[in-house]
Every structure is written in C-alpha cells, then in structure tokens.
SERO-4910 file (N, C-alpha, C, O; in steps of 0.05 Angstrom, whole numbers):
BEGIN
 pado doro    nc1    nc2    nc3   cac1   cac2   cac3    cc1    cc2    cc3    oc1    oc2    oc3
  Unk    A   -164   2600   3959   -159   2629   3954   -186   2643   3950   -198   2635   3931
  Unk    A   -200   2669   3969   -214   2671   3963   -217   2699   3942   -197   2711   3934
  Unk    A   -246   2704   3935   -245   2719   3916   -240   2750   3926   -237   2757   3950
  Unk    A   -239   2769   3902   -236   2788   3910   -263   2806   3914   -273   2815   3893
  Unk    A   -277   2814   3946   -295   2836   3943   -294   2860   3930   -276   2873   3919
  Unk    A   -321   2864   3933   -333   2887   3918   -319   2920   3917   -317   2935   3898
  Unk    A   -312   2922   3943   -293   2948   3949   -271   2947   3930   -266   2961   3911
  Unk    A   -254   2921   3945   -224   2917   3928   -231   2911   3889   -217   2920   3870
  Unk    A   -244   2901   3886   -261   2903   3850   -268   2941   3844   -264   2953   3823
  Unk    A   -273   2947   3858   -268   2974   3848   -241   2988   3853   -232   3005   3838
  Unk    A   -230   2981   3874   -203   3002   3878   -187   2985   3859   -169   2996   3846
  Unk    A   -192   2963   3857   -170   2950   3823   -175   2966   3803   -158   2979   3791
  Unk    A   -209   2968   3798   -206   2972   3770   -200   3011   3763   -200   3022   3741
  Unk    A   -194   3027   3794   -188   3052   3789   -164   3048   3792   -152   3061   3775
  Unk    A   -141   3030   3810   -122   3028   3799   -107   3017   3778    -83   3021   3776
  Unk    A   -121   3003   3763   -109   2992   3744   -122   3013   3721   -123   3001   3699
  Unk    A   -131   3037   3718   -142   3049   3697   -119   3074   3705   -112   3089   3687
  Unk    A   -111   3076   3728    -99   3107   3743    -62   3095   3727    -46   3103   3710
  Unk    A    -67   3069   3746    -32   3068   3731    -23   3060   3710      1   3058   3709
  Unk    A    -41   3054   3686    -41   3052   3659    -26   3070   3640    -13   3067   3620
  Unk    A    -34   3093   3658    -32   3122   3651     -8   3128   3655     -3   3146   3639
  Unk    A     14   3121   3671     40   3121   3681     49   3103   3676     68   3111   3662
  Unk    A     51   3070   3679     57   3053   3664     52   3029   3661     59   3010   3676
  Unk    A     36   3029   3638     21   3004   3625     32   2978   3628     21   2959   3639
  Unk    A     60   2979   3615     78   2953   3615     71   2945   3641     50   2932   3646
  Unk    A     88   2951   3659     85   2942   3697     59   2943   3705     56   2926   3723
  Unk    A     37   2954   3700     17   2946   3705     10   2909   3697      2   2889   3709
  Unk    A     16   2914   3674      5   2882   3661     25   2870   3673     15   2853   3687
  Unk    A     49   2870   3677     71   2850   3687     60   2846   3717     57   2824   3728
  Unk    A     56   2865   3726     53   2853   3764     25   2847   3765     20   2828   3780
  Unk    A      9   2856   3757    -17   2842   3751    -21   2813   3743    -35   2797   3755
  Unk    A     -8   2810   3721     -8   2778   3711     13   2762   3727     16   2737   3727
  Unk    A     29   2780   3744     47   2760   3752     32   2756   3787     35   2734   3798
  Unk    A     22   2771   3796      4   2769   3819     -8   2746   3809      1   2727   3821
  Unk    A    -27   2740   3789    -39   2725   3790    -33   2690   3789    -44   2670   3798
  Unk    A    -11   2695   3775      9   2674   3756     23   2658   3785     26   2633   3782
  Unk    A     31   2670   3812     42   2677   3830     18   2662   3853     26   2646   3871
  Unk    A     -3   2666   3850    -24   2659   3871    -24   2679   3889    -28   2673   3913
  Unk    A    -21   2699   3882    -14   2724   3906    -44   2742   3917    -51   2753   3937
  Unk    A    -57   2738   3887    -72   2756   3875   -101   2737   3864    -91   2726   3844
  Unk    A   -127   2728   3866   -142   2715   3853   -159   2738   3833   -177   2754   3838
  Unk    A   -141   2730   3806   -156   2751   3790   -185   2746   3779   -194   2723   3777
  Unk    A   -201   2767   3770   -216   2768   3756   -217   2757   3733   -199   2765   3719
  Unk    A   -241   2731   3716   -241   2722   3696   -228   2751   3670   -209   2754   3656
  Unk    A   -243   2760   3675   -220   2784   3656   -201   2786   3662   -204   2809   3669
  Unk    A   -174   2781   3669   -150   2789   3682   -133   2768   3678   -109   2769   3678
  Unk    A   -148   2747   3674   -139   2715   3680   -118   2711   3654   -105   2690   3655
  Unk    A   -114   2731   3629   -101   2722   3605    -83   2736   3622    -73   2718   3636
  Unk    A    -74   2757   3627    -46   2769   3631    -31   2755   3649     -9   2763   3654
  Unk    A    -43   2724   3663    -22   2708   3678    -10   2695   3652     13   2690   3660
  Unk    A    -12   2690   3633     -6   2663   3611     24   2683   3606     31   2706   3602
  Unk    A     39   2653   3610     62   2658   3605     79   2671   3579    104   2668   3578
  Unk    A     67   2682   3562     70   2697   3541     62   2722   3546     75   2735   3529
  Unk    A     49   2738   3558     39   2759   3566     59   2766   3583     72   2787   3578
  Unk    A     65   2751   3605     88   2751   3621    109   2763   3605    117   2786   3605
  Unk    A    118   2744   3592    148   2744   3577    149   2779   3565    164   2797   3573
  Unk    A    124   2781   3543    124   2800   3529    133   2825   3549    153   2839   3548
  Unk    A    109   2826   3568    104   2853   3587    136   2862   3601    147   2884   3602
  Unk    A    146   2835   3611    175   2845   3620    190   2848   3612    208   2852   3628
  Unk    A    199   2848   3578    210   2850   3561    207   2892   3553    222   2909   3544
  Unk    A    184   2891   3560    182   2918   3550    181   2936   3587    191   2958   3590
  Unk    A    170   2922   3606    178   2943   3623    211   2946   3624    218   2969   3629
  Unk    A    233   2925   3619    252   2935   3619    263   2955   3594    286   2964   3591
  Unk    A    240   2958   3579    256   2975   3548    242   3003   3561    253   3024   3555
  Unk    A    222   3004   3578    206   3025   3585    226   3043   3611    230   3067   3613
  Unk    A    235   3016   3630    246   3030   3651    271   3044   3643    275   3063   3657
  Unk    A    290   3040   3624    310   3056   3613    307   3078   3592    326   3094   3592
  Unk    A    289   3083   3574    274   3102   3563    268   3115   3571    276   3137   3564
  Unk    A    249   3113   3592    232   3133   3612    250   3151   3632    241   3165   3649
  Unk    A    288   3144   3623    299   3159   3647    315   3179   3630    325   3198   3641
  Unk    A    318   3174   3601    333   3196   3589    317   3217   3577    297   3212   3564
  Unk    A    327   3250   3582    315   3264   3572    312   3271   3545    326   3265   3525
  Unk    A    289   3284   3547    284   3279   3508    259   3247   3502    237   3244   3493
  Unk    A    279   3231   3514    272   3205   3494    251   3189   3513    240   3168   3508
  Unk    A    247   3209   3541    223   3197   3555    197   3215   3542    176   3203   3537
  Unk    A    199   3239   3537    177   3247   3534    159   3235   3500    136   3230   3495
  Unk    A    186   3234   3483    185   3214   3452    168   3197   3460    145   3198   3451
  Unk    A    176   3170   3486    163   3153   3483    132   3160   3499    112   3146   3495
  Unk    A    133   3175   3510    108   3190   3527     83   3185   3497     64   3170   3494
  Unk    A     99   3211   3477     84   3212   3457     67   3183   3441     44   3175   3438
  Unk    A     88   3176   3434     88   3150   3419     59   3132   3432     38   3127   3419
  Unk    A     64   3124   3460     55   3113   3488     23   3127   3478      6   3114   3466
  Unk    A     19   3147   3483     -7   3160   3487    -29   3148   3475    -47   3148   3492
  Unk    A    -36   3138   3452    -55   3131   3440    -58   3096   3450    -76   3081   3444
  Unk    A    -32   3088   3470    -40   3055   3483    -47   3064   3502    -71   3071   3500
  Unk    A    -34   3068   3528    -44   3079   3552    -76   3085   3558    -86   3070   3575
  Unk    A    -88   3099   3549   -111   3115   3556   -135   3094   3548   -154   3093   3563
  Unk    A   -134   3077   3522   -153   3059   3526   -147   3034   3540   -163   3021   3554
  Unk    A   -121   3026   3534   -115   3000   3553   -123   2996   3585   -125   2975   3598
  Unk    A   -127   3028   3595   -127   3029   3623   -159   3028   3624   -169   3025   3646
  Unk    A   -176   3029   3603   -208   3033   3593   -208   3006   3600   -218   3002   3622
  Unk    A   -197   2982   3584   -201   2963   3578   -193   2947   3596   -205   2926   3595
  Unk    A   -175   2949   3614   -162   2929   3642   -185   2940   3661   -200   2921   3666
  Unk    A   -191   2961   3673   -213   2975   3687   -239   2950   3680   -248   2933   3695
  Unk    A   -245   2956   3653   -276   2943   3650   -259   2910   3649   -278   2895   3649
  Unk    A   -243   2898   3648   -240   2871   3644   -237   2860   3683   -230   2837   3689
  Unk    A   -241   2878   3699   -243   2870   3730   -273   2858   3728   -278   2833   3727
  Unk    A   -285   2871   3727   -322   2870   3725   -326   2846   3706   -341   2831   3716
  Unk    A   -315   2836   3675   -321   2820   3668   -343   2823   3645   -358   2843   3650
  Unk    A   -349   2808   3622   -380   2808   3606   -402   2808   3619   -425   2818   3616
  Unk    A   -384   2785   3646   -422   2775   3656   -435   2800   3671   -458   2798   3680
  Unk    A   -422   2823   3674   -434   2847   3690   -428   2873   3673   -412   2891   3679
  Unk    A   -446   2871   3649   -444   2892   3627   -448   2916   3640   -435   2930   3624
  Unk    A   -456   2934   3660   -464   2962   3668   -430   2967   3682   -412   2981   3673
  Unk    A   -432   2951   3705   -411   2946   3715   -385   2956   3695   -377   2980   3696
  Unk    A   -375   2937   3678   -357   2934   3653   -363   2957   3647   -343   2969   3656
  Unk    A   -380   2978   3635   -381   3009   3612   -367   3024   3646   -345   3036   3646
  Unk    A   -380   3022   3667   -377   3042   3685   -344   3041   3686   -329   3061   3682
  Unk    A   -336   3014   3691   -313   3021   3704   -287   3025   3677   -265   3034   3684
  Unk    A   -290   3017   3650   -287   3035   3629   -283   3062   3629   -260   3070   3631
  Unk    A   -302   3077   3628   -305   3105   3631   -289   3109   3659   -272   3127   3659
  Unk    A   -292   3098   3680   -274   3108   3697   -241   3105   3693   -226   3124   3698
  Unk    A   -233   3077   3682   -202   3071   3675   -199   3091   3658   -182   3106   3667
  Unk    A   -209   3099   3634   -200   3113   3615   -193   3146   3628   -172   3159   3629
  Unk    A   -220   3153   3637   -214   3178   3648   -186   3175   3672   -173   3194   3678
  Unk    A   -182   3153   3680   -160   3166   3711   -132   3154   3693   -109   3155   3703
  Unk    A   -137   3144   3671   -120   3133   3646   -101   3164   3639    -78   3171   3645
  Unk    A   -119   3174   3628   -121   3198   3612   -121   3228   3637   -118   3252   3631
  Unk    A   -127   3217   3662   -109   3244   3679    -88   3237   3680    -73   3249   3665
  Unk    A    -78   3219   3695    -48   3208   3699    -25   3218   3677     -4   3231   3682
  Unk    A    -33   3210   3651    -18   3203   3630    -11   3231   3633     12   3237   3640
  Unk    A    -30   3252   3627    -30   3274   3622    -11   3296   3646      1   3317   3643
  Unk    A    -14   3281   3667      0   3302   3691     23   3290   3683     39   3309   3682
  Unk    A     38   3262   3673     59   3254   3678     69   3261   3647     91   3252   3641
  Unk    A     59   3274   3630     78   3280   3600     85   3315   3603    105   3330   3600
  Unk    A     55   3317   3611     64   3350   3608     93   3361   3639    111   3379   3637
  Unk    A     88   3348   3655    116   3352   3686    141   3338   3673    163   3348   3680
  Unk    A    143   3316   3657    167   3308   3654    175   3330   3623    197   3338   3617
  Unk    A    152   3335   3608    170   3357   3581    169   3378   3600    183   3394   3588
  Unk    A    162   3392   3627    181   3406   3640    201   3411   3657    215   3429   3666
  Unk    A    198   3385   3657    230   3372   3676    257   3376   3657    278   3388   3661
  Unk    A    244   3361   3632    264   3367   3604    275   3398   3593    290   3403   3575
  Unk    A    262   3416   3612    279   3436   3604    299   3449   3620    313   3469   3615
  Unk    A    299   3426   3648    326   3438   3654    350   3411   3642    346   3387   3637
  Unk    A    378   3429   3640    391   3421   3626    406   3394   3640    420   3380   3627
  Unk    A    397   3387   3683    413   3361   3692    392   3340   3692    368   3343   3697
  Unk    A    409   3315   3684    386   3294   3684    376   3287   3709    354   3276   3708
  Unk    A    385   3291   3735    375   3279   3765    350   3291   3765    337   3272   3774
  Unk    A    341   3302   3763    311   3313   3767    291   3287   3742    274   3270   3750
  Unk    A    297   3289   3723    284   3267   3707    283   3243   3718    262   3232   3726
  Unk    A    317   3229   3719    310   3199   3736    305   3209   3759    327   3202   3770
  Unk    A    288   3225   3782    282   3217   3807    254   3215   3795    242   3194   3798
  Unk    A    240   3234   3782    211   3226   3778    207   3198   3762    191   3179   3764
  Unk    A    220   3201   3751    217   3170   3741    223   3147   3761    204   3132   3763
  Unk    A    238   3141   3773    239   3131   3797    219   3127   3819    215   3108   3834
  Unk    A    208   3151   3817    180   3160   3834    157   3139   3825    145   3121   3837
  Unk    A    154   3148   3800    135   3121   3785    132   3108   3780    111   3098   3773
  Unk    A    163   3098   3784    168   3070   3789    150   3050   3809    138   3028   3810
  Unk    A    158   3076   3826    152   3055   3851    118   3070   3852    104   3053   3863
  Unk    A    105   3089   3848     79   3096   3847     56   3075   3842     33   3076   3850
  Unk    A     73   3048   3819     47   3031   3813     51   3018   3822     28   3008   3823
  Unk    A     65   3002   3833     71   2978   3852     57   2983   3884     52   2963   3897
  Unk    A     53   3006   3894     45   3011   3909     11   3013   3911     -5   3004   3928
  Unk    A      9   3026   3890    -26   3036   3889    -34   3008   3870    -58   3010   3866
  Unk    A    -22   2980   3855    -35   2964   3855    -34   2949   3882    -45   2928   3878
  Unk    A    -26   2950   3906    -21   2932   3928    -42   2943   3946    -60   2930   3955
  Unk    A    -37   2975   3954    -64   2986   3962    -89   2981   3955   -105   2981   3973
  Unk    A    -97   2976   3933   -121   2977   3912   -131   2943   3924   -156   2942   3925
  Unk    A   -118   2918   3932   -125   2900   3937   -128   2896   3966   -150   2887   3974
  Unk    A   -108   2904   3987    -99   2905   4015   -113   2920   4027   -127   2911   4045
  Unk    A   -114   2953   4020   -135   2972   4034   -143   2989   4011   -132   3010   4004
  Unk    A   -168   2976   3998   -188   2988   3982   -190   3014   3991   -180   3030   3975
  Unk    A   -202   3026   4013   -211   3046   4025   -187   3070   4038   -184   3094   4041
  Unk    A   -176   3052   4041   -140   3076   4036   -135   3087   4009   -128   3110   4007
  Unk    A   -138   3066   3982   -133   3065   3962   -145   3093   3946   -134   3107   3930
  Unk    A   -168   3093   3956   -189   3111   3934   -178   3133   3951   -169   3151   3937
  Unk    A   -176   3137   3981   -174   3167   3994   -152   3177   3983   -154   3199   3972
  Unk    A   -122   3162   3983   -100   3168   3964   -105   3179   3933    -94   3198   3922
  Unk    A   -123   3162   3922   -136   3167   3895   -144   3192   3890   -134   3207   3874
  Unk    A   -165   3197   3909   -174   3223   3904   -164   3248   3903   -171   3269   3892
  Unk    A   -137   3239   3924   -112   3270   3937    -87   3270   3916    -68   3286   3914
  Unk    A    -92   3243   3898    -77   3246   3875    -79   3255   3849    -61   3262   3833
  Unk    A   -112   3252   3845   -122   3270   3831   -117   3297   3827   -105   3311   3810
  Unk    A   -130   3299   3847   -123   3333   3854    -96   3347   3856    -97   3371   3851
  Unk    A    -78   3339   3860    -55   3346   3855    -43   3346   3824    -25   3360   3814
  Unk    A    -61   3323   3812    -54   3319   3784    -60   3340   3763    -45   3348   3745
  Unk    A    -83   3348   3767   -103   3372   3759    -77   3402   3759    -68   3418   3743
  Unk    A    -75   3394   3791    -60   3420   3797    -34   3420   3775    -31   3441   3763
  Unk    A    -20   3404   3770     12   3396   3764     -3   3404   3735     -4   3428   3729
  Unk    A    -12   3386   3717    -28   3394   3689    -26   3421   3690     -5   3427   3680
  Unk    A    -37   3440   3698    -37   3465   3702    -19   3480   3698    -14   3496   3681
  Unk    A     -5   3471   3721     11   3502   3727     32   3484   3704     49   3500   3697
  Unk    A     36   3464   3695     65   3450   3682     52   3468   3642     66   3483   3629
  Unk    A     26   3460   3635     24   3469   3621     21   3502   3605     23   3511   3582
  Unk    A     14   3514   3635     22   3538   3627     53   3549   3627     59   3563   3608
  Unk    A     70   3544   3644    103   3546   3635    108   3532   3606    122   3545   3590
  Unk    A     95   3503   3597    108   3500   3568     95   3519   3548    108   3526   3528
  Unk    A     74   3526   3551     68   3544   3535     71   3573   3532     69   3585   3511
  Unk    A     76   3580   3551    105   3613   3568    122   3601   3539    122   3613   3517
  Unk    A    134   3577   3545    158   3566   3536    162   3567   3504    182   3572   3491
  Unk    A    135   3559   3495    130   3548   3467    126   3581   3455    136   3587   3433
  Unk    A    116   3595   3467    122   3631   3455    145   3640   3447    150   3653   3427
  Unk    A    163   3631   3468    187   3650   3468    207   3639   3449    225   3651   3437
  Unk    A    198   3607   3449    221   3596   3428    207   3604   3406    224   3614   3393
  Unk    A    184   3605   3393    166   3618   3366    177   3651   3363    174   3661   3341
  Unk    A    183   3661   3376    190   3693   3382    217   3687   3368    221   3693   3345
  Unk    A    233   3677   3380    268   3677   3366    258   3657   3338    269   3664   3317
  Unk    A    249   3646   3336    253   3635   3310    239   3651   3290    244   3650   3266
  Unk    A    222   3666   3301    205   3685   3279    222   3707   3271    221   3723   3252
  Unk    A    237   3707   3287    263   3737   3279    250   3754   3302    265   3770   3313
  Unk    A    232   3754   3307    217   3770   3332    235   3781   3354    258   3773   3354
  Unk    A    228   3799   3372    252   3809   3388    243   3787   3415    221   3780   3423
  Unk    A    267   3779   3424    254   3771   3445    265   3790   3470    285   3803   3472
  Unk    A    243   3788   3488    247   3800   3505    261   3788   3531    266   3799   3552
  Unk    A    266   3766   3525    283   3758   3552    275   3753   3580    259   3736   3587
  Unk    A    292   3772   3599    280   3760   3621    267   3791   3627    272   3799   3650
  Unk    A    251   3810   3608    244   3836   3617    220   3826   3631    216   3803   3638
  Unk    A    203   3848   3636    179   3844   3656    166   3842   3640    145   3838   3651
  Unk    A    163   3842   3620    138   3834   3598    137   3806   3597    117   3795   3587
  Unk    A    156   3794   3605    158   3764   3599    173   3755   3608    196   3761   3600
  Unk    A    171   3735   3630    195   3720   3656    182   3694   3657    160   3687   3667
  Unk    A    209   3677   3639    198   3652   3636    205   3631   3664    227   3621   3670
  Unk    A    179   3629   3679    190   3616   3710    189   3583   3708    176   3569   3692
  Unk    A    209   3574   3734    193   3547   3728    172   3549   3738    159   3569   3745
  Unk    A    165   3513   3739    139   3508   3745    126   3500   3767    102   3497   3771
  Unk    A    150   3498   3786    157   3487   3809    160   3511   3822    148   3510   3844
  Unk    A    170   3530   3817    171   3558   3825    150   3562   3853    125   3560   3850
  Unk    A    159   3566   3873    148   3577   3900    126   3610   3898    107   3618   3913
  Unk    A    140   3621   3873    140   3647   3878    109   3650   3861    107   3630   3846
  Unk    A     84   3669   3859     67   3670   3855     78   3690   3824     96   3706   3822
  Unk    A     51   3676   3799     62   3671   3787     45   3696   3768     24   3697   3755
  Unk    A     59   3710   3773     45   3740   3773     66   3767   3750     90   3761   3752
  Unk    A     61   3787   3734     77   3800   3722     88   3822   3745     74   3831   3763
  Unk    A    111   3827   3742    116   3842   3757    112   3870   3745    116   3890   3759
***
C-alpha cells in the first residue's frame, strides 16, 4: 500500500479541518475506518483513530449526531454545545496529517484546519438557526442530509483528486462567506424584532420600516 503524496497530504489535511466543522464524529469514523479498512494508508498521526475503540466510540456518536442534527431546535442546541470541539479538533486532525516529525508543516496545516474548521462550522449554525425559523421540518432534514453526504465526499476527493478537491474547496468557501452573511444578517433583522415585542415596543410588522425577509430570498435586499 503505498503512501500518501504531498498534494493528497494537503487536500486531507484541508479536508479533514473543513469537515470537522460540519461533522467531527464522521470525520473520525470514516477516517479511522479507511484506515482500519486498508482503503486509506494513514498518516502516523491518524493511525490512533483506526484502534478499535475510537471506532466504537465515533459511531456511537455519529449515530446520536445523525438524529439530533435533523430536529429543529435541538440541531442548532447541539451546534452550540459542538462549537468549542469542532474548531480545534479540525486544528488538530489537520496538523496530525503532517505529523511531529514535520513541525512547520504540523503549525501550518493547524492554522489552516482550524480556520476552514471555524468557516464551515460557522456557515453551517448560523443557515440551519435560519432554517429553524420556518415552522416545516423538510427544509432542516434536507440540509442535513446534504452534510451528510458533503463529508464523505470531500474526504474521498481530498485522497482520489487532490486537485479537484481544493478547486471545490475554494468555490466552497466562498459561498460559505456568502451564506454567513446574508444568514446572519436576517437573524439579526430577527433578533430586533423579537427584542421589540418583548420590550413592549411597537412593533412594526411587516411596514416598510422593517420587512423581515428570508435569507434565501431572491429579491434584493433593500428598504422599500
């Protein structure tokens, strides 16, 4: 089995820092199980998440993750909860591709896991607490569904076509940026208007002073 090049050692360790951020559990489960599997020749860093306890644990919780993550309300709870693992774990699987014996290597691709850790996470809490405000669940389980299948894919790219991997990477970024955006300015439209009725404040409704749109909304997002 041979080893894994230099290209695919970096598109791992941006995908394994990108889908951390979306979900950690399944990251470590198909990772350790790639390896566990012979599918995959991991990196001396990587090499604990085959041991059959890591195993056990990880799939124990992607299945507590994959039913959580589909009810509203109690995905974005665990979003919260989640936040403070995610963002360094994806630091720490990133720099554990590279290994001790390549200390520069290891900080770089750190700082890279953490950061595409910490976009991900971020596009995927703030779109699902706006998914949560409409009142049917099918819009929640399809994105969740979506992400499901989002890391299984971009860890398979990340080994198979490195150089596909990162161009996807990059156009996912950017869309991520975008979604952060426009998702966090509607919750915070949002977070006014509910502070307005609870203050006794008048609310204004749907007047032109204030038209709470979605986020998804086609229409330019402008006062009339």
């Amino acid at each position: 089995m041979t080893t894994l090049d230099t290209a695919q050692l970096i598109a791992l360790a941006g995908a394994l820092g990108w889908a951390s951020g979306v979900r950690l559990y399944l990251v470590v489960l198909l990772t350790g199980l790639a390896g566990f599997m012979g599918w995959v020749p991991l990196p001396s860093g990587l090499q604990l998440l085959a041991h059959p306890v890591v195993l056990g644990v990880s799939g124990f919780m992607v299945f507590i993750e994959f039913f959580a993550d589909k009810i509203p309300g109690l995905d974005s709870l665990w979003d919260v909860v989640h936040g403070v693992i995610r963002i360094p774990a994806g630091a720490a699987l990133a720099a554990a591709v590279f290994g001790a014996d390549n200390g520069l290597g290891a900080l770089v691709a750190a700082l890279l896991g953490g950061t595409l850790a910490a976009t991900s996470f971020a596009a995927k809490a703030t779109s699902r607490a706006a998914i949560n405000t409409s009142p049917e669940p099918f819009s929640n389980i399809g994105a969740s569904l979506l992400e499901d299948g989002m890391v299984p894919l971009g860890l398979w790219l990340a080994v198979v076509h490195p150089v596909v991997f990162v161009v996807l990477l990059a156009i996912v970024l950017a869309l991520s940026v975008w979604l952060i955006r426009v998702c966090w300015r509607f919750l915070r439209q949002l977070f006014v208007r509910v502070a307005r009725i609870f203050s006794g404040r008048p609310d204004p409704g749907t007047a032109a002073a204030f038209t709470l749109k979605s986020p998804f909304s086609k229409q330019n997002d402008h006062h009339v």
